[in-house]
N, C-alpha and C positions, 0 to 999 in steps of 0.2 A: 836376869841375874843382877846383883849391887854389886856394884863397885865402890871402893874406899879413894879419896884421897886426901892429901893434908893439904890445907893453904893458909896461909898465915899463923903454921901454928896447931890450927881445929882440924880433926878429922870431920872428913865431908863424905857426902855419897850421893850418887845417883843411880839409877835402873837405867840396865842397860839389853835394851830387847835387839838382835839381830834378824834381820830380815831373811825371810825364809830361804831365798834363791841360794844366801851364803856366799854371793859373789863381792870382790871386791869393788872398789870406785861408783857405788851408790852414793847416793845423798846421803845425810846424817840430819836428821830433825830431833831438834832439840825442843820441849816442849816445860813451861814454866808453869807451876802448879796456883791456884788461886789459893789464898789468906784461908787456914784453918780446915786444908782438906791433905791428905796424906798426899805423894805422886804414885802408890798405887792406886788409890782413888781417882786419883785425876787419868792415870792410864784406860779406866774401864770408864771412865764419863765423857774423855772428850774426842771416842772415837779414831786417834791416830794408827794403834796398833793393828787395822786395818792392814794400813800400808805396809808393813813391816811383813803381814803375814802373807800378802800378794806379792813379796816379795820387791817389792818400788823403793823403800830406802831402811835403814837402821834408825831407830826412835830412842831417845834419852830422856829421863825427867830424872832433873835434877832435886835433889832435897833441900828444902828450906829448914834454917834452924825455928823450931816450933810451929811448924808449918806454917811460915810468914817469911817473906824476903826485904832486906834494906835496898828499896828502892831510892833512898836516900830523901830530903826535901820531908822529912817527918815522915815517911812510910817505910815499915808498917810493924805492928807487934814486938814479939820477942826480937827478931832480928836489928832490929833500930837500936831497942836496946844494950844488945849486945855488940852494936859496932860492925855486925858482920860484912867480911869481907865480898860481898855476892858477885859483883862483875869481875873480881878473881877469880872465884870460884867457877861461876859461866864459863869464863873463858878458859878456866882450867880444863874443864868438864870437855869441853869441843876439842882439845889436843891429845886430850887422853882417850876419849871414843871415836874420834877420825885415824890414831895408831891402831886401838881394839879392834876397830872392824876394817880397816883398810877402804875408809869410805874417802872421797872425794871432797877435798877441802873449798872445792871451787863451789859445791853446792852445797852449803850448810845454813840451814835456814831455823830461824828462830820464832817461834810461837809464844805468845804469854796471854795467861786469865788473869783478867783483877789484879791483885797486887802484884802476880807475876810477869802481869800485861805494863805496870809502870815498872817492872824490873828489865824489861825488854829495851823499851825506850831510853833509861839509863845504857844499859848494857851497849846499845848502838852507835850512843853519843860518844862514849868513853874506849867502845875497839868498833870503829866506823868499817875499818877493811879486812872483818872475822868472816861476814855472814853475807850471802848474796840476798836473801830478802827477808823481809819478818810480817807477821800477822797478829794481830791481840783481837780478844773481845774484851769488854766492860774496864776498857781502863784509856785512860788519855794522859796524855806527855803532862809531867807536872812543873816542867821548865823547857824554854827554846833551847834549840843545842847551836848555836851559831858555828858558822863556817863546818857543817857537819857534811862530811861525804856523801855524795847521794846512794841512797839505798833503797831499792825498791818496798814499798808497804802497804800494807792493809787495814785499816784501820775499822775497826765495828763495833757497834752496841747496838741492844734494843732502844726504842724512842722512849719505853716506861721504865729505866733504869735510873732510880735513885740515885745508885754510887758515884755514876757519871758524874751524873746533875749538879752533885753535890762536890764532890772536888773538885769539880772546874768552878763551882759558885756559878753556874750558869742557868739562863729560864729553863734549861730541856737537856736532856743527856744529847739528842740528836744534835741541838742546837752545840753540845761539847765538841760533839765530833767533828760536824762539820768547821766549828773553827779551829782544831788541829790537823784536820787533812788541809781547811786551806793554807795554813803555812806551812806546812810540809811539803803541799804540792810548787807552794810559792818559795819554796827555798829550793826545789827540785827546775825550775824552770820548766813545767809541765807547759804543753800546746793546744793539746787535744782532748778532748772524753767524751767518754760514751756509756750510756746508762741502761742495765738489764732491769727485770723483775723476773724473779722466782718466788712462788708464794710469798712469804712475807716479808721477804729480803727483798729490800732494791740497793744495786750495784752499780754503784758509777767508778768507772777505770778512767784516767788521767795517763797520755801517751805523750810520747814525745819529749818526755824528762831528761835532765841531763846523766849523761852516764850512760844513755839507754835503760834509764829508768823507769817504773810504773810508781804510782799513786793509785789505791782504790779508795774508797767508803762505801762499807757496807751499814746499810740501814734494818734492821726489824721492826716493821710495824706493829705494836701493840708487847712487845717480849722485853723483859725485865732483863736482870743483873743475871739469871740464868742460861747455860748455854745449851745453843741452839744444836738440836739431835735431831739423824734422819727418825726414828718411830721411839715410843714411849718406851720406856727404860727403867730399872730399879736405881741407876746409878741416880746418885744425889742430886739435887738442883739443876736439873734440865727440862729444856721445851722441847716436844718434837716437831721439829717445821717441816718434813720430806726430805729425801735424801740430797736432794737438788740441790736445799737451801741450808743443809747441816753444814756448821761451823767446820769439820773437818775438810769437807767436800770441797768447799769455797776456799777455804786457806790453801788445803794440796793444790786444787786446780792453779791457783795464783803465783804460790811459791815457787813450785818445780816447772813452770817455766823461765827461771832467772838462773842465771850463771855468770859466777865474778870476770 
């Protein structure tokens, strides 16, 4: 169902899907749409409503004005233009669907694609103690957030991602990421990692963070600015990489083990 609300003024909305069980004190995954795709669209491509319907937590996507969010730092479309207020809005979004569903504030985790992925990273810098952890694909921090709370994350792109590449002004989208997890993991005071492979995904987790924190980077070999799906799909702009290595898969496993 949408929900309406006002902040700063604009009416706002987000979809707000309830998990099947109906129970209270769930999680609440909040999920941020990429540049130029609806969040019903982004609902049926990035695989979270999944979870909602196993019943494991209550999922939101929020609306972007013109489907673009001001991630601030020149990004991105109508929303830049417009001044819009988005980490209100975010933040708005999680007080009003953790009442709606009677979900559990301690576990409220944040996802973002693309511009909604540098929407994430604003958003965390600016309410550091909202979210117990967050996940993006195809977007990288567009500024350091000094003295920022640690917060558990995930950070991912394919190695053939343009957009990466290209914001960061970097030789390699890979090459983006990795120099945004290493400060992040270095502003986290990380000690330890350990490195998986799944199909085209390789996973390296960073332990031992302050806070009882994680650090991940997740790598796809050969996969663009499109996201990663467990089997081939009508929805828009996706890879399928196995279910192992789907962008959902990897984020839920990550996220809902963190609690503020």
């Amino acid at each position: 169902m949408q929900r309406d609300l006002t902040v700063d003024g604009t009416k706002r909305s987000y979809l707000a899907v309830r998990a099947s069980s109906k129970r209270t004190g769930l999680p609440l995954l909040v999920v941020l749409h990429g540049r130029g795709i609806t969040a019903r669209q982004e609902s049926a491509r990035t695989g979270f409503l999944a979870y909602a319907q196993r019943g494991l937590a209550n999922v939101v996507y929020p609306m972007g004005i013109g489907q673009s969010w001001n991630a601030e730092h020149g990004c991105c479309g109508l929303a830049v233009k417009e001044g819009a207020h988005d980490t209100a809005f975010v933040t708005s979004v999680v007080g009003d669907a953790t009442r709606y569903f009677g979900a559990d504030s301690r576990r409220v985790y944040l996802v973002g694609y693309s511009n909604g992925g540098r929407l994430a990273f604003t958003e965390v810098c600016e309410h550091p103690g909202l979210f117990a952890a967050m996940a993006t694909y195809g977007s990288v921090p567009s500024v350091t957030c000094p003295g920022r709370k640690p917060i558990s994350a995930l950070i991912s792109s394919g190695t053939d991602d343009p957009i990466v590449r290209s914001v960061h002004s970097s030789p390699s989208s890979a090459a983006a990421v990795e120099s945004a997890v290493t400060q992040w993991r270095t502003q986290s005071q990380c000690t330890a990692s350990n490195t998986t492979g799944t199909g085209p995904l390789k996973l390296t987790t960073w332990t031992g963070c302050a806070g009882g924190t994680e650090v991940a980077q997740g790598i796809y070999q050969g996969l663009t600015h499109y996201w990663p799906v467990a089997t081939k799909t009508s929805a828009p702009y996706t890879t399928p990489v196995g279910p192992q290595a789907a962008a959902a898969t990897v984020m839920w496993n990550f996220l809902s083990r963190h609690t503020l």
